[in-house]
N, C-alpha and C positions, 0 to 999 in steps of 0.2 A: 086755533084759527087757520083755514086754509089757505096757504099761500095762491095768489091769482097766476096764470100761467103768461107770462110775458114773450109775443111771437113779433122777433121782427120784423119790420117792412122787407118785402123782398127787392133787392137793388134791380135798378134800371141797367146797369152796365155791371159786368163783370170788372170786379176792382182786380188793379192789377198784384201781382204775387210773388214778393220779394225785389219789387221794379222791375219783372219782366212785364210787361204790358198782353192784355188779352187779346186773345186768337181773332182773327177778323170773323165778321158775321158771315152766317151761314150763306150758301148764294144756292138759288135753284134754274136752272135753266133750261126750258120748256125742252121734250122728247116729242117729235112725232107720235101716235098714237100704234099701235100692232097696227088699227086698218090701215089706215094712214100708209104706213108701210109696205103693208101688203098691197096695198092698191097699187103707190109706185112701179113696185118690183111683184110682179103677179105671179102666182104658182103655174105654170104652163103647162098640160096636155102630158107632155114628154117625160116634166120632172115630176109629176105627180104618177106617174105611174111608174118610176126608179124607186120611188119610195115604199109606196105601199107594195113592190114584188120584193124590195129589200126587206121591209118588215115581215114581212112572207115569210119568206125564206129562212129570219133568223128565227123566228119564232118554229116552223119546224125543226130545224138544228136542234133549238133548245129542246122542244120536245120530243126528240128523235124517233121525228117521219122522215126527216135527211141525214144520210149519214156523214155527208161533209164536214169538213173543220171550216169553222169563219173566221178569217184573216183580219183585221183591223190592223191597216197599216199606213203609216204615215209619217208628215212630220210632226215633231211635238208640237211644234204651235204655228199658223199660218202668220208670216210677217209680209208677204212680196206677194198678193196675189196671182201675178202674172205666172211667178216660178209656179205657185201651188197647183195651176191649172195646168202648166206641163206634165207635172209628175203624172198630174191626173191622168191626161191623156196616157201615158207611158203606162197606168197600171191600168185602165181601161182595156188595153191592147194584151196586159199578160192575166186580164183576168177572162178574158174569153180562152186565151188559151190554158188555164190551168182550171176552170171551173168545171171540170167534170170532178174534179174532190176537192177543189179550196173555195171558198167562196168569199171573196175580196171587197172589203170596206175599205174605202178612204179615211183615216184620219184626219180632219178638218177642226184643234182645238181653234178657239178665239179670243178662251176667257184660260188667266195661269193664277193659278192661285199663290201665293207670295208668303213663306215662312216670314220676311221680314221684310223686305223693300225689290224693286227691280219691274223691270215691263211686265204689265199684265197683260198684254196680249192684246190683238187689232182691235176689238170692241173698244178698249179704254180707253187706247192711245191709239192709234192709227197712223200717225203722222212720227210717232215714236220719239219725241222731242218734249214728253208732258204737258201738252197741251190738253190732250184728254178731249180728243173731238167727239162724245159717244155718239152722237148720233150719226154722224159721217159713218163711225166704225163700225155702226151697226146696219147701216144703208152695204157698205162693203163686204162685210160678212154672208149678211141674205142674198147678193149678185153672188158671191164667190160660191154659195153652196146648190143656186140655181143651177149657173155653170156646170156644176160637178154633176147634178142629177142630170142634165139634159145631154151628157154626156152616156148614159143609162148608165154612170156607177153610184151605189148606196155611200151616204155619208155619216162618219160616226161623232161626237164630238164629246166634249164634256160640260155637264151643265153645272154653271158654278154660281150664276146670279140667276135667282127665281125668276127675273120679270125677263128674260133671255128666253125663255121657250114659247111666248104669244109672241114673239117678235119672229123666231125661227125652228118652233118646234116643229111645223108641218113641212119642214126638207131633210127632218133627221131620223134615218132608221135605227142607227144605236145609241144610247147613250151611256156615259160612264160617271159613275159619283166618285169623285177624288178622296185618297187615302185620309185627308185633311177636313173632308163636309164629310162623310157617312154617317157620321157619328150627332151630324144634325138634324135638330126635328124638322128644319124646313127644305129642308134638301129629301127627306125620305117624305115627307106628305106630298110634296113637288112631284118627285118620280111616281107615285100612287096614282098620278094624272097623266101620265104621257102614253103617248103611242105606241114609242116604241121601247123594245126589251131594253133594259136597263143592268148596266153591271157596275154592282159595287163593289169597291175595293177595300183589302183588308186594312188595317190600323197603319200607320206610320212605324210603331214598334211590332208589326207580325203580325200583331193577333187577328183572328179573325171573326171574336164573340159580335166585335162591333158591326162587321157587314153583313153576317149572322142575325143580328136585333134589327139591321135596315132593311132587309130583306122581307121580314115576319111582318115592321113595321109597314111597308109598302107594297106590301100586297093586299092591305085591307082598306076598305075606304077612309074618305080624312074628310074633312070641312076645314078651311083656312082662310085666310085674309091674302088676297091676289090683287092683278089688278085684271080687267075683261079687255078684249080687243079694241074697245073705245079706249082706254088707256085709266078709266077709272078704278077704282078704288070698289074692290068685289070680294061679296066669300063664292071662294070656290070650293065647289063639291065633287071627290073623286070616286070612282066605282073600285079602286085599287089594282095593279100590274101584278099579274102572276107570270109574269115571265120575267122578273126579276131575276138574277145571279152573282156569284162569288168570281171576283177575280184576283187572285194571289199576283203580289206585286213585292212580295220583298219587304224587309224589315227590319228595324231594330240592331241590324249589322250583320244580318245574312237575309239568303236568298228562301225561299220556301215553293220554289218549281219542281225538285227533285220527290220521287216516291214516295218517301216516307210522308213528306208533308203534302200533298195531294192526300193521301189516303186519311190524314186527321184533318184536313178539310171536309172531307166525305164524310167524315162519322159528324164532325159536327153539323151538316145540316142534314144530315139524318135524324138526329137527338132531335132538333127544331121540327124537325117533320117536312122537310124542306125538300123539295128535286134536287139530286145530286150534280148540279151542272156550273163546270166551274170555268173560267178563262183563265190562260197563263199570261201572264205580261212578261215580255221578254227582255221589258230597260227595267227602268228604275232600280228599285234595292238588290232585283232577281238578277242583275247585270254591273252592279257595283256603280250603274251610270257609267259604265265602260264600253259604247257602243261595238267594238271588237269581237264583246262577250257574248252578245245577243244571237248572232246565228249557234253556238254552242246552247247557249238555252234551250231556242228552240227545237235543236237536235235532238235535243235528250226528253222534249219534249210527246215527238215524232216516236220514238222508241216505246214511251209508255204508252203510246196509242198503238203501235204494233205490237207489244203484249199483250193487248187486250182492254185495256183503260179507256173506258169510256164515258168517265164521267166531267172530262177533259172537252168541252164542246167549241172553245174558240182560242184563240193566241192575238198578243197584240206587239206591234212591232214598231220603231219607233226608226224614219226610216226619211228618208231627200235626195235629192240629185245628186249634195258632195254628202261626203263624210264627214264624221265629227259636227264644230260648232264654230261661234264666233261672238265675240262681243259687238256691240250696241258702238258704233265710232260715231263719233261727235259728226263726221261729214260721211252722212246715209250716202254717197254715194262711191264709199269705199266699201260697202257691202259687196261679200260676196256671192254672187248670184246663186242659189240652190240651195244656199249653206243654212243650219239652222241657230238660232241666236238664244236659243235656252236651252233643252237637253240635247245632246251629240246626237248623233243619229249615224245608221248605215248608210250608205250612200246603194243609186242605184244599182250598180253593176253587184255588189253585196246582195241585194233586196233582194233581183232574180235567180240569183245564184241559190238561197236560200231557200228560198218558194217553189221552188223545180225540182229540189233533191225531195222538200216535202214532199210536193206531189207524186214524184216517182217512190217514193219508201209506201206509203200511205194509199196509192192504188191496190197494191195489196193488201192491206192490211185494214181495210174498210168495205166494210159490204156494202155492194152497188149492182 
């Protein structure tokens, strides 16, 4: 005889587990919609044509109709709008002057992706006290990168929540997939759909089969579950980014900028069948996070393109008014002004100092 199959009732309430009591109820709390957004804060004339001569421009890079190296440099993460819009200015000023061979992105991140806990970045929190205002931080975000475009400089960021880009994909000419999402399907069908070139970076531990496989995977079309400019709930269909790239960032407990490892970068997206075009990151693993170490990076960087290494097409520099960094103080208005509050960074007088000897080594050594 068959025993009958007995299904409990499913409970109303999460009982509690071991006498801790259950997590409070989920809460949703309504977002402006993209248009919505967009309407607010409107793409203007000025900044819409930063953008698409920015996207220009890297997309020849990449395909090398220009022989310039693209700079992406900034702070790691915008906290203090006001300062960010300084720098801007300031690197606005040194990229007209070095743009006959560097060709100069802002780094504008918003969103920090969190091994385990700490600020994510002005999207989340804005107010930097866990309040977690997102829409405020996201209303902030889209002024902060208006700003930068109407400035006429190109803006680079990193996309780390999918529904980020209907919100401020149409003011970003580069974007970057983090060492920590490459390795996701929704982060590489995402990139399949954007505008502009996109560089992913290699594994946490080095490797680089994984930006390798995002790469292949994001250059072909996708179908996915999005949401549209109305703010609903869509599949989106992409044609897929062929100007997708490799960017070595360090790993595993070394650096992977130096020679040998560029050139087994090279073979590997060669084996893929891939354009050989890679970015150097000049912090993270490639700089031990020792912002001191970063103009040495990129010098040695400089060198392999003056022997002839051309499959090196951008650098990225991790860079603010002071030096170094600062923690999160309880009374935001002991911050100190420029300074950055998650990875160290060069400070300006470093930036230029940096960016100059490029240019001068690298006028040489680049056909123009």
């Amino acid at each position: 005889m068959t025993a009958s199959l007995s299904i409990p009732p499913v409970p109303t309430r999460r009982p509690a587990l071991d006498g801790v009591p259950p997590p409070s109820p989920i809460e949703f709390h309504p977002m402006p919609s993209p248009a919505e957004l967009r309407e607010r804060l409107p793409l203007s004339e000025r900044a819409a044509a930063t953008v698409q001569a920015g996207r220009r421009v890297l997309r020849d890079i990449l395909d090398r109709s220009d022989p310039r190296l693209f700079v992406v440099v900034g702070p790691c993460s915008i906290h203090d709008p006001a300062a960010g819009l300084e720098y801007a200015r300031r690197l606005r000023r040194l990229a007209d002057e070095l743009g006959d061979t560097l060709f100069l992105v802002m780094r504008a991140y918003f969103e920090k992706p969190r091994t385990t806990v700490g600020w994510k970045g002005l999207i989340n929190d804005p107010d930097m006290d866990d309040s977690c205002r997102i829409a405020d931080g996201m209303a902030l975000a889209r002024r902060f990168l208006l700003d930068v475009n109407e400035l006429g400089l190109p803006v680079a960021t990193e996309a780390l929540d999918p529904v980020s880009p209907q919100y401020l994909g149409e003011l970003v000419s580069w974007t970057a997939i983090g060492a920590r999402t490459t390795e996701s399907q929704v982060h590489r069908e995402m990139s399949s759909g954007l505008a502009s070139p996109v560089g992913f970076k290699n594994g946490t531990d080095g490797s680089v089969e994984t930006a390798v496989n995002a790469i292949l995977s994001a250059s072909g079309p996708h179908a996915f579950l999005g949401i549209g400019r109305d703010g609903r709930a869509a599949v989106v269909r992409t044609r897929g980014n062929r100007h997708c790239h490799l960017v070595l960032r360090g790993g595993g407990g070394r650096p992977n900028y130096d020679t040998v490892s560029v050139a087994l970068a090279e073979k590997a997206l060669e084996k893929a069948h891939l354009p050989r075009s890679i970015v150097v990151d000049c912090a993270h693993a490639n700089s031990w996070k020792q912002h001191a170490l970063q103009p040495m990076v990129l010098a040695d960087v400089v060198g392999q393109l003056c022997h002839g290494n051309r499959a090196i097409r951008g650098v990225m520099i991790e860079s603010f008014l002071e030096p170094g960094n600062q923690p999160i103080p309880a009374d935001l208005s002991q911050l100190r002004y420029g300074c950055s509050v998650t990875d160290p960074c060069v400070g300006w007088e470093t930036t230029e100092a940096m960016l100059r000897e490029a240019r001068a080594r690298l006028r040489k050594a680049l056909a123009f």
